[in-house]
C-alpha positions as a Markdown table, in Angstrom:
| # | Residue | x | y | z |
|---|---|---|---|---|
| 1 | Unk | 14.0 | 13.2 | -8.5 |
| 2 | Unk | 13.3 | 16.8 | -7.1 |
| 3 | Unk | 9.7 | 17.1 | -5.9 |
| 4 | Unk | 7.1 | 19.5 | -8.4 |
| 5 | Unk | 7.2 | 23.3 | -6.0 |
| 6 | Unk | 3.3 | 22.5 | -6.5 |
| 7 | Unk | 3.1 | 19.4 | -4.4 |
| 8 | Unk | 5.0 | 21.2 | -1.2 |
| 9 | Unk | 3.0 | 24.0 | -1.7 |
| 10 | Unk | -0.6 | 21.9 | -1.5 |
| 11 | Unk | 0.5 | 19.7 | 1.1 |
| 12 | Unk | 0.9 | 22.8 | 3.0 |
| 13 | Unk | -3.1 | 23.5 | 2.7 |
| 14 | Unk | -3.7 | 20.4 | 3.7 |
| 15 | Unk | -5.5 | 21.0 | 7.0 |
| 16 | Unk | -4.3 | 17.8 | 9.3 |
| 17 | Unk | -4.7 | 19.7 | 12.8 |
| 18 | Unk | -7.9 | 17.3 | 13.8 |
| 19 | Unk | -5.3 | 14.1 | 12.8 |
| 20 | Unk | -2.5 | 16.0 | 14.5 |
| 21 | Unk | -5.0 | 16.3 | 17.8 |
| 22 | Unk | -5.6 | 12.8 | 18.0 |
| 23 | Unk | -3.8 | 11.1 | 21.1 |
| 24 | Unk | -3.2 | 8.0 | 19.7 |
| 25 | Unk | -1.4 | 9.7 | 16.7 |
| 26 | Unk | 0.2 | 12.0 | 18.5 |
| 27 | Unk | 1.5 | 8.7 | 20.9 |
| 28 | Unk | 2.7 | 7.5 | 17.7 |
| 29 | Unk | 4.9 | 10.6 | 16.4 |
| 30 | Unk | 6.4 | 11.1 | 19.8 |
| 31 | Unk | 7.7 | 7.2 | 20.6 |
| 32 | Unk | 7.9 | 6.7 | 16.5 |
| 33 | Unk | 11.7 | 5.4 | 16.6 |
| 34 | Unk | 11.8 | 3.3 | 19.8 |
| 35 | Unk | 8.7 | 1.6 | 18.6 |
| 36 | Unk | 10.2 | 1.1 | 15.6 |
| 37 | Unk | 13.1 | -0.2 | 16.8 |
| 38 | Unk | 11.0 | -2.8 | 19.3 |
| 39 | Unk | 8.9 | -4.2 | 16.3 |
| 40 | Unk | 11.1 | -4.2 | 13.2 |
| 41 | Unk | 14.1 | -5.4 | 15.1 |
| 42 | Unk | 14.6 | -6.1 | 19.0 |
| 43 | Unk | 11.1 | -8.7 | 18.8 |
| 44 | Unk | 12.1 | -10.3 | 15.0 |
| 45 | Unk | 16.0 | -11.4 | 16.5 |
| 46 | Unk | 14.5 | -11.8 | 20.3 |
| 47 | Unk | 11.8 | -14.5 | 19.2 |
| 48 | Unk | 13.8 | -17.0 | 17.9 |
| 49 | Unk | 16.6 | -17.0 | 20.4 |
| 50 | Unk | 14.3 | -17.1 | 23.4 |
| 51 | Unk | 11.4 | -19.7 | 21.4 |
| 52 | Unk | 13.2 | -21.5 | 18.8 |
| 53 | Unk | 16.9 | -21.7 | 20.4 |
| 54 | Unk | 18.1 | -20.4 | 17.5 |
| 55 | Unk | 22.0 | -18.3 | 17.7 |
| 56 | Unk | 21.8 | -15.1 | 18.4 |
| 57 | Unk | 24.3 | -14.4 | 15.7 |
| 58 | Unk | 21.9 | -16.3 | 13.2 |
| 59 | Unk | 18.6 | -14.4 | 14.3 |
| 60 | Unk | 20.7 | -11.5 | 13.8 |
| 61 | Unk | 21.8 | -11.8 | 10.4 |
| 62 | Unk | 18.0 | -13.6 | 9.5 |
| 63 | Unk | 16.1 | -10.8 | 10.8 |
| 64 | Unk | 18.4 | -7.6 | 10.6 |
| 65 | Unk | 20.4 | -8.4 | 7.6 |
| 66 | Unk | 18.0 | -10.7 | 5.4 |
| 67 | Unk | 14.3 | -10.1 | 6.5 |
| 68 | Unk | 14.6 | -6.0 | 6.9 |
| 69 | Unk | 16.4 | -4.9 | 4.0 |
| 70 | Unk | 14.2 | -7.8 | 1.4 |
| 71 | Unk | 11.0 | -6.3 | 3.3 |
| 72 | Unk | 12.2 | -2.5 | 2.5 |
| 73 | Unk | 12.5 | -3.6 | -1.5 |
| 74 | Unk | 9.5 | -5.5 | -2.2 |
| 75 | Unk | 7.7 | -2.5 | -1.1 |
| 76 | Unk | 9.9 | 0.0 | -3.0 |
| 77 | Unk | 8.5 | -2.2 | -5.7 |
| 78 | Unk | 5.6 | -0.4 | -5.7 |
| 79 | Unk | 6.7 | 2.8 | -6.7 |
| 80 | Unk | 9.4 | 1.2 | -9.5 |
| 81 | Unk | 7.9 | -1.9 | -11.0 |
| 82 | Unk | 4.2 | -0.6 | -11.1 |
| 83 | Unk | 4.8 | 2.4 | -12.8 |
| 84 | Unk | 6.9 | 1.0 | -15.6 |
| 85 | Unk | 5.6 | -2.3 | -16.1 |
| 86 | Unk | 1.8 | -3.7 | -16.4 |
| 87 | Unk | -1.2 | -3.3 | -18.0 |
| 88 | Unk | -2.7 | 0.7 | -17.7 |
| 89 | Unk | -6.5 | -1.1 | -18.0 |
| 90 | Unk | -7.9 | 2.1 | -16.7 |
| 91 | Unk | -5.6 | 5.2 | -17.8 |
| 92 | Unk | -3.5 | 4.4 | -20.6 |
| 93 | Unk | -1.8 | 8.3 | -20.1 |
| 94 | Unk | -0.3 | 7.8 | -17.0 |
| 95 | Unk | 2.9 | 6.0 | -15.7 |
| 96 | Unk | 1.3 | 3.9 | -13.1 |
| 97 | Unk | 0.2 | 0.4 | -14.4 |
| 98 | Unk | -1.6 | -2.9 | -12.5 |
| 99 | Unk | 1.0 | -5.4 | -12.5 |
| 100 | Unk | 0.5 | -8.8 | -10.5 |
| 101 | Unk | 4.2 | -9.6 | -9.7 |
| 102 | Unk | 3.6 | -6.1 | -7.5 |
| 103 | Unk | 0.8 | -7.4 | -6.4 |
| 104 | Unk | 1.8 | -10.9 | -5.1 |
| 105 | Unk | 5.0 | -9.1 | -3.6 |
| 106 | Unk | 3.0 | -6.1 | -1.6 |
| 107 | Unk | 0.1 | -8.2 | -0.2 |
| 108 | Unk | -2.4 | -6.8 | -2.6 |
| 109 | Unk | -0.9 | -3.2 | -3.5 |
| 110 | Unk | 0.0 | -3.9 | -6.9 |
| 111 | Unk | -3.2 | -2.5 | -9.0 |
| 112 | Unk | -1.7 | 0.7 | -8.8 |
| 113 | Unk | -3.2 | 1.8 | -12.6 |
| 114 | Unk | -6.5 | 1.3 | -10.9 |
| 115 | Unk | -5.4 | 3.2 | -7.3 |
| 116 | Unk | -4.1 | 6.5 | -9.1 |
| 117 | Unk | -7.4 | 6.9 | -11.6 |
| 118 | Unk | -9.9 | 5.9 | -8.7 |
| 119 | Unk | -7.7 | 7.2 | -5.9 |
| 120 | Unk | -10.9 | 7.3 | -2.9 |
| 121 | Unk | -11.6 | 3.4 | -3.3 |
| 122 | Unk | -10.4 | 2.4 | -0.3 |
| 123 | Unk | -9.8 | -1.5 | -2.0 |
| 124 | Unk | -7.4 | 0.1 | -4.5 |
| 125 | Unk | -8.2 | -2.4 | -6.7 |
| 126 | Unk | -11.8 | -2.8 | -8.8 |
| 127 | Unk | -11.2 | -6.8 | -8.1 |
| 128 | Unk | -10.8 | -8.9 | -4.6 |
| 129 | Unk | -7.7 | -9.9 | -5.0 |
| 130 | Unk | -5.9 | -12.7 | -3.4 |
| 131 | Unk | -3.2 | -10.7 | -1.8 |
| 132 | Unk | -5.2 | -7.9 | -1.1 |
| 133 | Unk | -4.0 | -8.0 | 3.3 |
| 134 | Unk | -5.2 | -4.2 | 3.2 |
| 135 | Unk | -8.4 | -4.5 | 2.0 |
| 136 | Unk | -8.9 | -7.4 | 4.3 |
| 137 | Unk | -8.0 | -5.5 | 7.5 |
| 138 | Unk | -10.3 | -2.5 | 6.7 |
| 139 | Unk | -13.3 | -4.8 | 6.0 |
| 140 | Unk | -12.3 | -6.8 | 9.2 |
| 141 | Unk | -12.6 | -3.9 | 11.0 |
| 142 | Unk | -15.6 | -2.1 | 9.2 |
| 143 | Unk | -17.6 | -5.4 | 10.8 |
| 144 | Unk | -17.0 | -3.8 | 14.4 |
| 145 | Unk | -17.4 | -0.6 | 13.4 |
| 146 | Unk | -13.8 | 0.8 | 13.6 |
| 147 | Unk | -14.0 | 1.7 | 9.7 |
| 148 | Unk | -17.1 | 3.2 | 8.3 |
| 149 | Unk | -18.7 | 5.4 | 4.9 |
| 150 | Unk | -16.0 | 3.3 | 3.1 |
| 151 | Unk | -15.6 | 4.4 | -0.6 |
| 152 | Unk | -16.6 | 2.8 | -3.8 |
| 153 | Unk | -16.2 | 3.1 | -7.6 |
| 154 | Unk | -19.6 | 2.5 | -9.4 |
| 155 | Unk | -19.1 | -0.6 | -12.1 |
| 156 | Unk | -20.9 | 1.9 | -14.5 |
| 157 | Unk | -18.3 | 4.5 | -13.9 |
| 158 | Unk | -15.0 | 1.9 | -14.0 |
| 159 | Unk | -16.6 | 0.7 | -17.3 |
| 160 | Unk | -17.2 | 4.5 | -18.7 |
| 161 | Unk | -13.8 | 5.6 | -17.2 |
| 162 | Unk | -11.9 | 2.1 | -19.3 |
| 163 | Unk | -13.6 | 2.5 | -22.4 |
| 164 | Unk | -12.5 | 6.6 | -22.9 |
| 165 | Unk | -9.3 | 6.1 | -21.7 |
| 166 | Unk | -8.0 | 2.4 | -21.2 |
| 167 | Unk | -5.4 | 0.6 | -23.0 |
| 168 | Unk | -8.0 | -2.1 | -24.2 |
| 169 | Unk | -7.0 | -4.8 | -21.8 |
| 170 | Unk | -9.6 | -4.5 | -19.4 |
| 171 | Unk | -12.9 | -7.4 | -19.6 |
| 172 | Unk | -15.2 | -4.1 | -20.4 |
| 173 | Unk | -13.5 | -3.3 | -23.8 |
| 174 | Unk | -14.6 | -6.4 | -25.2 |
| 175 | Unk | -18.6 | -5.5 | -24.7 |
C-alpha cells in the first residue's frame, strides 16, 4: 500500500533535532545493526549451547528459524488482525478495532480501537490489562522517576467520546 503524499510531507515538520541530539539515541542509530544482531540472534542461539548444552544446530534452528520469524508475525498482528477484526467500542468509523487475541499475542497492544481515538494515553488501553508489558514498564519506571507528566484520558471524556461515536459494545452504552 503506497503511503498518503500527506503523511511524508508532515513527518517532514516534525521537528525531532532535540531526539536526534540525544547521545544515547544517537549510540543507538550508529551501532543499530550489530546490536541487533547481538540481541535478536548471536545471545538467543549462544545461551543454550553454552548453559543448557543444547546443539548448536538445534539452538540454531530454535532461535533463528522458529523463535525470530513467529516473534516478527505476532507483532505484524497488530497492524492486520486489529484493524479488521474486534470490537470498535470507541470509534465505530475507523478500521482499527480492540481485539483480545491481539492483545494476548503483543503483550498488551491489542486495544488498538482505543490507541488510535485516544492516541496521547500512554496505557493505550482505557483498562489494565493482563498483557499490558508496556504499560507495566513505563509505570515501573515512572516510580524512579525515568518517566514523568504521563498522559490520561478522563473517564468523563472516554464515556462522551463512546456514546457519540461507539459501536454500542462498550459498559458505558448501557447507562
Amino acid at each position: 500500500m503506497k503511503e498518503h503524499p500527506e503523511v511524508s510531507q508532515r513527518r517532514a515538520e516534525v521537528n525531532m533535532s532535540d531526539v536526534l541530539a540525544d547521545p544515547v539515541v544517537r549510540f543507538f542509530e550508529k551501532y543499530h545493526v550489530p546490536l541487533k544482531i547481538l540481541f535478536a540472534f548471536v545471545i538467543p542461539i549462544s545461551v543454550p549451547v553454552y548453559f543448557f548444552n543444547q546443539s548448536f544446530k538445534w539452538s540454531l534452528i530454535s532461535q533463528f528459524l522458529i523463535r525470530y520469524p513467529l516473534n516478527l508475525n505476532i507483532t505484524w498482528t497488530i497492524n492486520s488482525f486489529a484493524h479488521k477484526f474486534g470490537y470498535r467500542s470507541y470509534d465505530k468509523n475507523i478500521k482499527s478495532a480492540d481485539n483480545f487475541w491481539t492483545d494476548f499475542l503483543t503483550g498488551g497492544e491489542g486495544v488498538h480501537n482505543y490507541h488510535h481515538v485516544f492516541p496521547w494515553d500512554y496505557k493505550a488501553s482505557e483498562w489494565k490489562s493482563l498483557f499490558s508489558n508496556t504499560t507495566t514498564w513505563i509505570d515501573m519506571f515512572a516510580k524512579i522517576g525515568w518517566a514523568y507528566d504521563l498522559k490520561r484520558v478522563s473517564p468523563e471524556y472516554i464515556k462522551l467520546v463512546v456514546q457519540r461515536r461507539g459501536d454500542g459494545t462498550h459498559k458505558f452504552c448501557d447507562e
